[in-house]
C-alpha positions as CSV (number, residue, x, y, z in Angstrom):
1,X,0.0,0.0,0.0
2,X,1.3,3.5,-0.3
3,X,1.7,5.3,2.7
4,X,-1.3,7.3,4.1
5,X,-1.6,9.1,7.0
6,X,-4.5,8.5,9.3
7,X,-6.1,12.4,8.1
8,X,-6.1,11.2,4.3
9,X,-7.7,7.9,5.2
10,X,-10.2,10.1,7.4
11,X,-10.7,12.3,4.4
12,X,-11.2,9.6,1.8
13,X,-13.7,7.5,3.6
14,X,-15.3,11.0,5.2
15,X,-14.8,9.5,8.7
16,X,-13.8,10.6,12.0
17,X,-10.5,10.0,14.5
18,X,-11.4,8.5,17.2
19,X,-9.8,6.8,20.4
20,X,-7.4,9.7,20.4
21,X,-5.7,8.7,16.9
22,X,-3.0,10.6,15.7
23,X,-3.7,12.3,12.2
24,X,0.1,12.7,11.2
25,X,0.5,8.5,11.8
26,X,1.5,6.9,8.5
27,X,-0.2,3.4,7.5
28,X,2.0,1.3,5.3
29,X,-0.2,-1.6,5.1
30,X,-1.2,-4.0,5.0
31,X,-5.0,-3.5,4.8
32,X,-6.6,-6.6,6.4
33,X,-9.7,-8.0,8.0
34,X,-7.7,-10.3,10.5
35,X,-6.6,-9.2,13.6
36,X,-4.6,-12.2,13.9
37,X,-2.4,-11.1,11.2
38,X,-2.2,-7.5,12.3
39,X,1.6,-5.8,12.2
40,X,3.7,-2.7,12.7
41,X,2.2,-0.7,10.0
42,X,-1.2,-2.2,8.8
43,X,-4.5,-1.0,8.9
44,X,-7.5,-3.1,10.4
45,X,-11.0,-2.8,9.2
46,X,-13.7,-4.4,11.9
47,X,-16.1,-6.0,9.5
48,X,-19.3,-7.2,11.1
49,X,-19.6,-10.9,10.1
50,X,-22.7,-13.4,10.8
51,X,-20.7,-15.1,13.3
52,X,-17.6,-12.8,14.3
53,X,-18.0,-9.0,14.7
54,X,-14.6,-7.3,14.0
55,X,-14.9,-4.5,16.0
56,X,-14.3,-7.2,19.4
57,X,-10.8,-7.7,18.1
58,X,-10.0,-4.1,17.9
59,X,-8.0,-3.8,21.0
60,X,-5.9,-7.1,19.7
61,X,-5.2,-5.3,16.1
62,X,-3.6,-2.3,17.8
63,X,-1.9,-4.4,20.1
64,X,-0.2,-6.2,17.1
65,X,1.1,-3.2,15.9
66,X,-2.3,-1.8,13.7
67,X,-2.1,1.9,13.0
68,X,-5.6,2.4,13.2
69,X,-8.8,0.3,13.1
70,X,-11.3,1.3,10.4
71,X,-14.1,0.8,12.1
72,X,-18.2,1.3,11.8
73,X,-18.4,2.5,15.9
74,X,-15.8,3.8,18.2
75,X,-13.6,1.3,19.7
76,X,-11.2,0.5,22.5
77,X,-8.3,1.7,19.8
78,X,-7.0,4.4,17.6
79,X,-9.9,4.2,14.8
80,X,-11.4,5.9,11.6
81,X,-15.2,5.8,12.2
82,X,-16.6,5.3,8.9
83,X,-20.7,4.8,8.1
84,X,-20.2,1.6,6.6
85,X,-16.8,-0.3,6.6
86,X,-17.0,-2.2,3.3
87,X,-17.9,1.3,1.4
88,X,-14.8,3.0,2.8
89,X,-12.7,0.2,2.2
90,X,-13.6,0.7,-1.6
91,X,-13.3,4.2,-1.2
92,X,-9.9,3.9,0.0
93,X,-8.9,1.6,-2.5
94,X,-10.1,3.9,-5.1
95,X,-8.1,6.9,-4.1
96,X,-4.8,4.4,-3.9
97,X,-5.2,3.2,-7.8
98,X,-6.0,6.9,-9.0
99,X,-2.5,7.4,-7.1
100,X,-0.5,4.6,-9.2
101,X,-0.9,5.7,-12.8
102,X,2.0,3.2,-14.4
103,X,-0.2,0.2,-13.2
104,X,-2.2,-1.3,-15.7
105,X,-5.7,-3.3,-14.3
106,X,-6.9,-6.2,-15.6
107,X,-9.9,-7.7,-14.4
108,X,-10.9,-11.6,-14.9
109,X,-14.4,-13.0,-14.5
110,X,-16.8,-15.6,-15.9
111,X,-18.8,-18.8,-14.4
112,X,-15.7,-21.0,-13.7
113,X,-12.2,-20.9,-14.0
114,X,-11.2,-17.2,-12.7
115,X,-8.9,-18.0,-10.0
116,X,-6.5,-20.4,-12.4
117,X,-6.5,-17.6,-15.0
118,X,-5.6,-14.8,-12.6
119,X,-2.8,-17.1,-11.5
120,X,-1.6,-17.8,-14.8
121,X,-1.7,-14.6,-16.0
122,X,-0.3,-12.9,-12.8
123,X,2.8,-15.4,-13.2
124,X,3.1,-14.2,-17.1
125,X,2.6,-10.3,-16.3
126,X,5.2,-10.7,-13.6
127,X,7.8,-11.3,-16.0
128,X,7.3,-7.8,-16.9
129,X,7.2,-5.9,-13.8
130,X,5.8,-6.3,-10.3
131,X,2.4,-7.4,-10.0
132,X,-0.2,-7.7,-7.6
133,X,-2.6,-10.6,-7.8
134,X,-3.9,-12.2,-5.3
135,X,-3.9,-16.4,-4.1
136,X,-7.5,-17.7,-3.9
137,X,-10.1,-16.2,-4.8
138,X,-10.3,-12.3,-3.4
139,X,-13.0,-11.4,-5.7
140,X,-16.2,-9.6,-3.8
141,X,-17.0,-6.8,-2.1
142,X,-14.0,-6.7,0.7
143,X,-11.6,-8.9,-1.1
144,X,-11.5,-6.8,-4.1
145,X,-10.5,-4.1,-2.7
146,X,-8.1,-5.5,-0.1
147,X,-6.1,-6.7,-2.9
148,X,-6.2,-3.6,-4.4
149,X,-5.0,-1.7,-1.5
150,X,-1.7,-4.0,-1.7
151,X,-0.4,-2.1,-4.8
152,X,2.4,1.1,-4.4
153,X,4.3,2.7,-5.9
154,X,6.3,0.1,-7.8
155,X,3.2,-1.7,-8.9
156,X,2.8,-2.4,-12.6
157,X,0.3,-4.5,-12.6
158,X,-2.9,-5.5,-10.8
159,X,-4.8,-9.0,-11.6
160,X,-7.4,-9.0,-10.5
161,X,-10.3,-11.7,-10.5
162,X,-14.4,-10.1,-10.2
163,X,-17.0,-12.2,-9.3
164,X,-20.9,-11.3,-9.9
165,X,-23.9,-12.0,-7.1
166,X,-25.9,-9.8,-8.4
167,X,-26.5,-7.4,-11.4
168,X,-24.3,-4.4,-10.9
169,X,-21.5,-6.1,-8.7
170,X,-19.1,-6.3,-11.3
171,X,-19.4,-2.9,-12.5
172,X,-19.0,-2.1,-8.5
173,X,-16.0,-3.9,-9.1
174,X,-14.6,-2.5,-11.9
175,X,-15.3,1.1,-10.2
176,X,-13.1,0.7,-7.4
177,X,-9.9,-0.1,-9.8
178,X,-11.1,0.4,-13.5
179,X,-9.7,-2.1,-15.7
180,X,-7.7,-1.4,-18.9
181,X,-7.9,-5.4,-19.9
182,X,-11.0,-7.4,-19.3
183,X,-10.5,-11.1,-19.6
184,X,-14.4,-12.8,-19.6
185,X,-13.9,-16.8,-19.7
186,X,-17.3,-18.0,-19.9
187,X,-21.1,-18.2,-19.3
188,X,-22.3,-20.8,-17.0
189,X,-24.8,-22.2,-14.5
190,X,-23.4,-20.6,-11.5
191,X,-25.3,-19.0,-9.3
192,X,-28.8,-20.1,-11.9
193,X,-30.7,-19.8,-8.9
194,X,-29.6,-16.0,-7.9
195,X,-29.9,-14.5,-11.7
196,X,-32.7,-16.2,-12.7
197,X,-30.8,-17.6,-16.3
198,X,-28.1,-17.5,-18.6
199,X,-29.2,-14.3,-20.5
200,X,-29.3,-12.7,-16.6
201,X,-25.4,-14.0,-15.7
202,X,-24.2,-13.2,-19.7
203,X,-25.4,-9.3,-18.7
204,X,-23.7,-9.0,-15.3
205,X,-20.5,-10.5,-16.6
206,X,-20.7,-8.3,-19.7
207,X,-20.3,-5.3,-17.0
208,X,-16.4,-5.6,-17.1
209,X,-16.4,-5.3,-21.0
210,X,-18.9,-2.4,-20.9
211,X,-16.0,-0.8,-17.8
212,X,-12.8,-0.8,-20.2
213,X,-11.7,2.5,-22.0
214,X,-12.1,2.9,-25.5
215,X,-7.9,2.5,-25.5
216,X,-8.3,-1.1,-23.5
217,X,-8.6,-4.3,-25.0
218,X,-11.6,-6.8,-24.3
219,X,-9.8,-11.0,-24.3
220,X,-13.6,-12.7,-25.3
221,X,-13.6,-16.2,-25.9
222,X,-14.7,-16.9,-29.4
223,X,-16.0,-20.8,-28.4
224,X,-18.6,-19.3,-26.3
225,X,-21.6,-17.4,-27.8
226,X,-22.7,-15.6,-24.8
227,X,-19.3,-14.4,-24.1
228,X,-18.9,-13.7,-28.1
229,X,-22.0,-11.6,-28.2
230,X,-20.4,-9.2,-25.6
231,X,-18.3,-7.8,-28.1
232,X,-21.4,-5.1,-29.3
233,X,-21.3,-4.1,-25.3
234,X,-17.7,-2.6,-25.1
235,X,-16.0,0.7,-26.6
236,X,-12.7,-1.2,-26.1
237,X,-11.1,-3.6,-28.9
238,X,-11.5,-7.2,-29.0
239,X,-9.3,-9.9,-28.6
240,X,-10.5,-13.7,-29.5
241,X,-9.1,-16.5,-27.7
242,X,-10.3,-20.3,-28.2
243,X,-9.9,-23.2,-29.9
244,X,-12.1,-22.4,-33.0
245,X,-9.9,-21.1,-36.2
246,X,-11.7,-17.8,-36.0
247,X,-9.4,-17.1,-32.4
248,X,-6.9,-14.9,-32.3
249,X,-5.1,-16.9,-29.6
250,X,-6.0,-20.6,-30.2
251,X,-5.0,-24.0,-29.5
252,X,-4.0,-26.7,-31.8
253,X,-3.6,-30.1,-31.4
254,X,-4.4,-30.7,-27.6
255,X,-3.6,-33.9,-26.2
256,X,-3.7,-35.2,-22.5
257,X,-1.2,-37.0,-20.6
258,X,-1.9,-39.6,-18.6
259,X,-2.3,-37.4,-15.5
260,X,-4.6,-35.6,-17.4
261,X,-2.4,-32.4,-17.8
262,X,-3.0,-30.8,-21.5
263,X,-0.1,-30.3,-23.9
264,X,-1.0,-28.3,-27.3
265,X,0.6,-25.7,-29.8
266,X,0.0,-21.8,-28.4
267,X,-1.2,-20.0,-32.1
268,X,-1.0,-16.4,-31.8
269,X,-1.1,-14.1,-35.0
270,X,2.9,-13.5,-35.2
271,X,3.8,-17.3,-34.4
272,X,3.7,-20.2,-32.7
273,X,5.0,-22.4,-29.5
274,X,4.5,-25.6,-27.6
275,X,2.9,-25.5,-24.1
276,X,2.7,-28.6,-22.0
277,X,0.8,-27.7,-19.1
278,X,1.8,-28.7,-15.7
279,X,-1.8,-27.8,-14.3
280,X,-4.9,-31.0,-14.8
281,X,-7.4,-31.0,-16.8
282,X,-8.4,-30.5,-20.3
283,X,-10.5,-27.4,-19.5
284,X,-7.1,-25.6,-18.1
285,X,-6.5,-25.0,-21.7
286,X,-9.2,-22.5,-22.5
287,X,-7.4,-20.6,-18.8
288,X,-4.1,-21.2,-20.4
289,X,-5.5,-19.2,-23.6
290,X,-7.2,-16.2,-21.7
291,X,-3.9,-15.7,-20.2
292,X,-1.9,-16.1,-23.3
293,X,-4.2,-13.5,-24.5
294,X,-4.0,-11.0,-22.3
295,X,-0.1,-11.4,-22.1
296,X,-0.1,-11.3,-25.6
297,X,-1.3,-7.4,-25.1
298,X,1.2,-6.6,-23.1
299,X,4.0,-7.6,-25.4
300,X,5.3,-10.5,-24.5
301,X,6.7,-12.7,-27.1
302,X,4.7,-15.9,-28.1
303,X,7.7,-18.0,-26.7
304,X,8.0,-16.4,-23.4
305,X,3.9,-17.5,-22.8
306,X,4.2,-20.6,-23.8
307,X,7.6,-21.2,-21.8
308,X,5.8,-19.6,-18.7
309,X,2.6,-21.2,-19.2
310,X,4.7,-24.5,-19.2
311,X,6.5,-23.6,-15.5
312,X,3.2,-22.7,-13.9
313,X,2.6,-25.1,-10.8
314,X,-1.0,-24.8,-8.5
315,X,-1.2,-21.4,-6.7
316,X,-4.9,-21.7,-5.3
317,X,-5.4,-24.6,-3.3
318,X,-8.4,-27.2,-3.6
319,X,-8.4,-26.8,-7.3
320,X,-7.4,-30.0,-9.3
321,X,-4.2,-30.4,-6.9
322,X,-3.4,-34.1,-8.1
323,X,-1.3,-36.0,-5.3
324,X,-0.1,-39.3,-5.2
325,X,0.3,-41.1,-2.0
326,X,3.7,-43.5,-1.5
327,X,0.9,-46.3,-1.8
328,X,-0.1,-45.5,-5.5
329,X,-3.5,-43.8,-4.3
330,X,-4.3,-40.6,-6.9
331,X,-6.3,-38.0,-5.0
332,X,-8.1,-35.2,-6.7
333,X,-8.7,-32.2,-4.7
334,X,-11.1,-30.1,-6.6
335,X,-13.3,-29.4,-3.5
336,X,-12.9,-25.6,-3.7
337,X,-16.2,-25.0,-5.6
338,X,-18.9,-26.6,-7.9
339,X,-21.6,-25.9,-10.6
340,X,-22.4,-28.1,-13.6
341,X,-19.9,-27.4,-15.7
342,X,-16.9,-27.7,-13.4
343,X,-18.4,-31.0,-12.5
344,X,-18.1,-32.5,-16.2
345,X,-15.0,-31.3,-16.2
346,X,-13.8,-32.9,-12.5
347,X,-15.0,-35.8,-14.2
348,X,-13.2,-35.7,-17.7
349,X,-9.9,-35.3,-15.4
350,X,-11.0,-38.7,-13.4
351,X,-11.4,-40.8,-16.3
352,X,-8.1,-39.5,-17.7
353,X,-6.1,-40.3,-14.7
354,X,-8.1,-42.9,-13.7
355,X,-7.6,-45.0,-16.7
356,X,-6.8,-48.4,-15.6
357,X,-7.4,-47.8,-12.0
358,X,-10.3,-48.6,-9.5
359,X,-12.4,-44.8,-9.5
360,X,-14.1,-43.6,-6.2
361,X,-15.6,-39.8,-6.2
362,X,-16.9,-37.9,-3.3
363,X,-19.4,-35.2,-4.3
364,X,-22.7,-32.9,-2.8
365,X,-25.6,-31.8,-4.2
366,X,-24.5,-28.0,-6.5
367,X,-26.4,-25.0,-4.9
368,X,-28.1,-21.9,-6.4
369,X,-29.5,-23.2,-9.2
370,X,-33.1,-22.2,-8.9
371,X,-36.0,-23.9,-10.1
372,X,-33.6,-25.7,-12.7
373,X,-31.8,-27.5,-9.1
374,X,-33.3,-31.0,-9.4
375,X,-32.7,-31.5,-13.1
376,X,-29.0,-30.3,-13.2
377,X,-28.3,-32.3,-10.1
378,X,-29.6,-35.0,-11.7
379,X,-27.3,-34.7,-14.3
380,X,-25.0,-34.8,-11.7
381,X,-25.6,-38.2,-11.1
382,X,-25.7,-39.5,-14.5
383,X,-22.3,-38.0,-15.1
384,X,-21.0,-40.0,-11.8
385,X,-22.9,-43.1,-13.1
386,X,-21.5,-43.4,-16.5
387,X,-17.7,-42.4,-14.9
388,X,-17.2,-46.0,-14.0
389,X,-16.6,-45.7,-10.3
390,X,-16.5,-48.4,-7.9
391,X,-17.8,-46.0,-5.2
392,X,-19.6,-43.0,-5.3
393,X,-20.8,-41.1,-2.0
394,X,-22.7,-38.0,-1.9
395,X,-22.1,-36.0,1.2
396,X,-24.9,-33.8,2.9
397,X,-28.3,-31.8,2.2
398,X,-30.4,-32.6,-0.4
399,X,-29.1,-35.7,-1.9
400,X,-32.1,-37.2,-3.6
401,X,-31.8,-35.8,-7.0
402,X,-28.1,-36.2,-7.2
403,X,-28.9,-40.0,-6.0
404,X,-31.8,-40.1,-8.6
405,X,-29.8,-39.6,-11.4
406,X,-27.1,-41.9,-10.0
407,X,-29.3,-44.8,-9.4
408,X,-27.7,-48.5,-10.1
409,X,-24.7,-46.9,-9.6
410,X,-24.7,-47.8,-5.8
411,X,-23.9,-44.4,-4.6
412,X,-24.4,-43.8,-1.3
413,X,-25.4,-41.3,0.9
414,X,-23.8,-39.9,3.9
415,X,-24.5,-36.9,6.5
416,X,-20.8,-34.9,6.5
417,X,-17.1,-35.4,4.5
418,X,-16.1,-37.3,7.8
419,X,-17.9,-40.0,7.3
420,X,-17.2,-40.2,3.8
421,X,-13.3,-40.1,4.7
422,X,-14.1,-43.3,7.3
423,X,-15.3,-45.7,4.5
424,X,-13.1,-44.5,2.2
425,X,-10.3,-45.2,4.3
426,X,-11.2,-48.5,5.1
427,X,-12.0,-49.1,1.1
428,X,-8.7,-47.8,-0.9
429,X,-6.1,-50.3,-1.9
430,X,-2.8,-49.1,-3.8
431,X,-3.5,-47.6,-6.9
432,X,-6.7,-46.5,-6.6
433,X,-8.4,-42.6,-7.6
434,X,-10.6,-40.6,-5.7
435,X,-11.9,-37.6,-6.6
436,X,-13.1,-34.8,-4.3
437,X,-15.8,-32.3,-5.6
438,X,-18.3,-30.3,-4.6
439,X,-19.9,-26.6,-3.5
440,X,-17.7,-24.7,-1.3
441,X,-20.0,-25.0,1.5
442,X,-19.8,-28.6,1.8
443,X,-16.4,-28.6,3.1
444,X,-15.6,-31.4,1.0
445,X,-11.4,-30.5,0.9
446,X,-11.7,-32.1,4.4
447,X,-11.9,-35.7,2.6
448,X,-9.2,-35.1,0.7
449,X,-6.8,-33.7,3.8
450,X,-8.0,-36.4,5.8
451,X,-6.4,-39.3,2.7
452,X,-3.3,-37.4,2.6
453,X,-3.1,-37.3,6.1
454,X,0.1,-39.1,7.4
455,X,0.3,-40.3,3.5
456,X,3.7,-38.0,3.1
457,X,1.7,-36.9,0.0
458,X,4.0,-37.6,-3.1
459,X,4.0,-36.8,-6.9
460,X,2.2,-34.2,-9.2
């Protein structure tokens, strides 16, 4: 962050010293939301939480060496009183870009696959200068601009990934820290339930192409139609990435490895290089093009992607980290999040890697799908059902349609990812595959830890 005194941050977010701050003190950063993490320098915003209130751990921020607490009510520490925490924070990050005018934005959003392509493309734009982009997936209302609020003065670039609950968050988004390059992957089923359809979540997506300058440059994928069509929405010009010949930035001749990890020929329109992906799964590839794309922009020549693109290891964690125990067991750790698409594609990777092998998968019923929820979690099943598993368990609420569509599979159903971890345990032999996937809130990655626990983990 670059430096602030306490009176500029009061000005910024129009609050108030309190708790007999001092106006001239300087916060450094960083900005952060955990007390526990709190050092000589930062800045701690109390955010009221369902479950924890902020504002209690006050005290414990300064203690650790917080400047200031930004804080909605006074507190037992030296504090900005704010209205409305989350506002100033966005605020405050606002003024800090508008201060950092050699930093390009770029923004990355679509259904699935944001945080891989903000990791790849924060590893190929830090070849070029220092970068800010964050690990996992900082990408609402208070991670956005916490990550934002990391840049200074030496920042060149900011990568950062924008997620959509609602019509109008993204273009929130892209206000705090307007984007010259707009990366939008795809159009999906997350979140049916919440936008109501695909035309709905095609619209709020679209809001980062309708933020970029006329001077920016929109990376579209030409494979998908509703990301295709946002090229009427934006002033900016388009870049096409994708597999289809009409792409800009397209792949050729993909093939899969045994582990499942993508190898295929980078096309871009002043040459050509081979890319053989260390990341799993054949969907990776359409990430690996967004971020070829975008890099592409910025200069870099084709043979530094594809040489980068090739180095890049797992950054985010619960998302298709392969491990293999000393025993020969394969676990599949995609357990950060689920919708219907990402599930097809969890499932591609297991018959890949799987080949051969004995296949076990532990899944829950997807959320927020609306009125479409029993059909796609149906589908659900039949995908499991027709991946040739010798076990199948479906962890928590609402398994019926999952188990429905699964039937004479012998799935099973059981009440936590504990319990699916006991019979697993008990059920492996050396050499067998398991994947793990399912909705964030399920908590599945706590099957996976629980495998790899005391396993010494092993190869990628």
């Amino acid at each position: 962050m670059i430096p602030l005194p306490l009176a500029r941050i009061a000005e910024i977010t129009s609050g108030a010293l309190t708790g007999m701050a001092d106006p001239r003190a300087v916060v450094r950063g960083p900005v952060l939301i955990d007390s526990r993490a709190a050092s000589p320098g930062s800045l701690f915003a109390a955010i009221k939480g369902a479950r924890v209130d902020g504002h209690d751990f006050a005290a414990q921020a300064h203690r650790a060496g917080a400047v200031a607490v930004l804080a909605g009510r006074p507190v037992d520490a030296p504090s900005v009183v704010v209205a409305d925490v989350v506002a100033a924070l966005a605020r405050l990050a606002s003024a800090v870009v508008a201060e950092l005018p050699r930093a390009t934005v770029i923004g990355v959003t679509g259904s699935a696959g944001k945080t891989t392509t903000k990791d790849l493309l924060g590893g190929l734009t830090a070849l070029v200068g220092p970068t800010v982009a964050p690990v996992g997936s900082f990408n609402n209302e208070i991670g956005h601009p916490l990550t934002v609020l990391r840049a200074d003065e030496d920042t060149r670039f900011l990568v950062l990934e924008l997620s959509a609950r609602e019509e109008g968050h993204i273009a929130h988004l892209a206000g705090i820290a307007p984007p010259k390059i707009g990366v939008v992957l795809n159009v999906g089923s997350a979140h049916l339930g919440v936008f109501g359809g695909r035309e709905q979540i095609a619209k709020a997506k679209g809001e980062l192409v309708e933020a970029l300058p006329g001077d920016g440059v929109a990376v579209l994928n030409a494979d998908d139609p509703n990301v295709a069509a946002m090229a009427s929405r934006t002033r900016a010009r388009v870049r096409w990435f994708g597999r289809s010949a009409e792409a800009d930035i397209r792949a050729q001749d993909v093939a899969l490895d045994e582990r499942g990890r993508a190898g295929f020929t980078l096309v871009t329109p002043s040459g050509r290089a081979a890319v053989r992906l260390r990341l799993h799964g054949a969907h990776i590839v359409e990430n690996a093009l967004a971020a070829a794309a975008a890099a592409y922009e910025l200069g870099l020549p084709v043979a530094t992607i594809a040489e980068e693109l090739s180095r890049a290891e797992p950054r985010s964690r619960w998302r298709m980290e392969v491990t293999e125990r000393p025993d020969g067991v394969i676990v599949i750790n995609d357990a950060y999040n689920a919708n219907p698409e990402s599930m097809r594609a969890a499932f591609d990777a297991l018959a890949t890697v799987g080949e051969g092998r004995r296949r076990f998968a532990v899944i829950a019923s997807l959320r927020e799908l609306g009125e479409d929820s029993d059909t796609l979690n149906e589908e659900v099943g039949r995908t499991a059902a027709e991946a040739g598993l010798t076990g199948l368990w479906v962890v928590g609420d609402n398994p019926w349609p999952v188990l429905a569509g699964a039937k004479g599979s012998g799935a099973v159903h059981v009440p936590g990812p504990e319990d699916a971890a006991a019979e697993l345990v008990a059920e492996l032999r050396p050499g067998d595959v398991v994947l793990v996937k399912g909705p964030r809130a399920a908590g599945l990655e706590r099957v996976a830890e629980r495998l790899l626990a005391g396993a010494g983990g092993g190869a990628r």
